[in-house]
N, C-alpha and C positions, 0 to 999 in steps of 0.2 A: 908903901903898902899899909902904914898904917892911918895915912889920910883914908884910905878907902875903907879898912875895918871900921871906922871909927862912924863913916859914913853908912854902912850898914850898921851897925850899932844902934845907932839913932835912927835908921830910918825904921828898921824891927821893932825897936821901943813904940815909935808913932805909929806902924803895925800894930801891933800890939792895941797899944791905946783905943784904936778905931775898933777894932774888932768889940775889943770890949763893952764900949760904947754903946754899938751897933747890938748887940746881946743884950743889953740890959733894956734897952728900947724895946726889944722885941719881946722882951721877957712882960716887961711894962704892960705894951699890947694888949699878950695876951692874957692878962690877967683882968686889963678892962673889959675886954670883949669877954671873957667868962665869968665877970661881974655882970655885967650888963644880959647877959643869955638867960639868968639865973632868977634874976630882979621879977617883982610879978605886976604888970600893968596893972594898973587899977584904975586908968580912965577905959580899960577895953573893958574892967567889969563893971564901970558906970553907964558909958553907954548901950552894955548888954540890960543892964537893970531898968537901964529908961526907957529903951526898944519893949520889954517887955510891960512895964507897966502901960505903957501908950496902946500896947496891942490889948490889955483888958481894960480899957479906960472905953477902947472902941468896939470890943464885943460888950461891955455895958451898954453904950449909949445903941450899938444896933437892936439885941434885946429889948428894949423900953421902947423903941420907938418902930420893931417891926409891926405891933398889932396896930399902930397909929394910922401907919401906910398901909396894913391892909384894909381896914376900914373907911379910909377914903378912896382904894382902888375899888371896893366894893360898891361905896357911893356912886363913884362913879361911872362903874358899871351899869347900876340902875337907873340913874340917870340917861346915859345914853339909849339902854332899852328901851326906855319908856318915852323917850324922843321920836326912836324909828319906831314904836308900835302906833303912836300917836302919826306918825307922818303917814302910814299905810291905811287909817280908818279915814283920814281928810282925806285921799284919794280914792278911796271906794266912795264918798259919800258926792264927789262931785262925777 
């Protein structure tokens, strides 16, 4: 009987051991994972800062360059009119 105490002895002991082990890993875990939760990105607030500058980078360039466009759609406007007005007086005149 005491080969066999002796053998739960040690195996409790390695019990033991494992548990602890196992605990302290998890203890580990979670103490990364609630460093890690905590931490504050800072490429999500570069890419938020460069999303935004890009978006007023392009209501500038729209700005400056809407009266551009409407002045050539204007053009072109007259243009065409003055094409079909022109094409209606050559067919009354023949």
């Amino acid at each position: 009987m005491k080969i066999l105490d002796q053998i739960n002895d040690t195996t409790l002991k390695v019990a033991k051991g494992f548990l602890a082990i196992f605990v302290l890993k998890v203890f580990l875990l979670c103490g990364v994972l609630i460093f890690q939760s905590c931490e504050v990105d800072s490429n999500k607030d570069y890419e938020t800062s460069q999303k935004e500058i890009a978006i007023d980078n392009f209501e500038k360039l729209v700005s400056s360059n809407a009266s551009n466009i409407e002045g050539y759609v204007n053009n072109e406007r007259d243009l065409f009119l003055a094409r079909n007005s022109n094409k209606g007086k050559s067919t009354e005149l023949d």
